[in-house]
N, C-alpha and C positions, 0 to 999 in steps of 0.2 A: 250770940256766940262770939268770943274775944278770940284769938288766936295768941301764942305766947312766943318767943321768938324759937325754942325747940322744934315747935311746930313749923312755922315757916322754914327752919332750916331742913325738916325731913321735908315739905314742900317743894324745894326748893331739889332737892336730891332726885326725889322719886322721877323733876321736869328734869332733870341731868339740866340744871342752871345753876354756874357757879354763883355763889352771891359767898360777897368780900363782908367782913366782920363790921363794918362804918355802915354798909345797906341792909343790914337785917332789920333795924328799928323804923328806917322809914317805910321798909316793905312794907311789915309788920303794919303798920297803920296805915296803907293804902288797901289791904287787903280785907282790916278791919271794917276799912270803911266799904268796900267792897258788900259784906257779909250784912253789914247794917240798912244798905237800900236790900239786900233781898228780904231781909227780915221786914220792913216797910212793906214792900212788895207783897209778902205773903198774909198780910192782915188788908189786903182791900177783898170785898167781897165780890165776888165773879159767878155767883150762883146766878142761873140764869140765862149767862152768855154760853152761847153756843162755842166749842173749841172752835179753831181755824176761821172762822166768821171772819171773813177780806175778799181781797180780789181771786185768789186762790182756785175759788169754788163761781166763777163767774166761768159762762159759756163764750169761747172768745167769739167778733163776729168776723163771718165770711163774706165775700164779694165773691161776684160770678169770675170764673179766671179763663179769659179772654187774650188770644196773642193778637196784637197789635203790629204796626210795623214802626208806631212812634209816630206816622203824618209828618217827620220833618226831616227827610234826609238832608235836603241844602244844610241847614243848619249844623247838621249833625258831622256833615264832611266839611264843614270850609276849611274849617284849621287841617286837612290833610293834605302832606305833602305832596301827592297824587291820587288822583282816586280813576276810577272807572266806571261811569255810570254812578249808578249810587251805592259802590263799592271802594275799599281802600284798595290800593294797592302797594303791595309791601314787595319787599328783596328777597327771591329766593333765598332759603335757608342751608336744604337738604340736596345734595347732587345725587 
């Protein structure tokens, strides 16, 4: 399938994309080439392959879900500018 520049210009109307009279030609042959890999495309044979056949159709997996406390508050408060116990302690906000 070739496309002719009429066509790209109604193309080109129906996307409401202005295209200026100097960019219809190279359109025109970007699109051509466009229509040329699907035409490739539609001659390999696929008989056989299952649609969607990917990750898609995979079971994801689970882990047991467990709360922790993390085992390292030291670490986890050094950088705070105060803490309390193994607590931050911040500025009242709300009076």
């Amino acid at each position: 399938m070739s496309l002719d520049h009429a066509t790209v210009r109604r193309i080109a109307a129906l996307a409401r994309i202005r295209v200026e009279d100097h960019e219809v030609e190279p359109l025109c042959q970007e699109l051509n080439g466009i229509l040329g890999w699907i035409e490739q495309l539609n001659e390999v044979d696929v008989s056989g392959i299952a649609p969607l056949a990917g990750a898609a159709n995979m079971a994801m997996a689970m882990r047991p879900d467990v709360v922790t406390d993390g085992g390292y508050p030291d670490k986890v408060l050094s950088n705070a500018p105060e803490r309390s116990g193994d607590f931050y302690v911040v500025p009242k906000v709300v009076e």
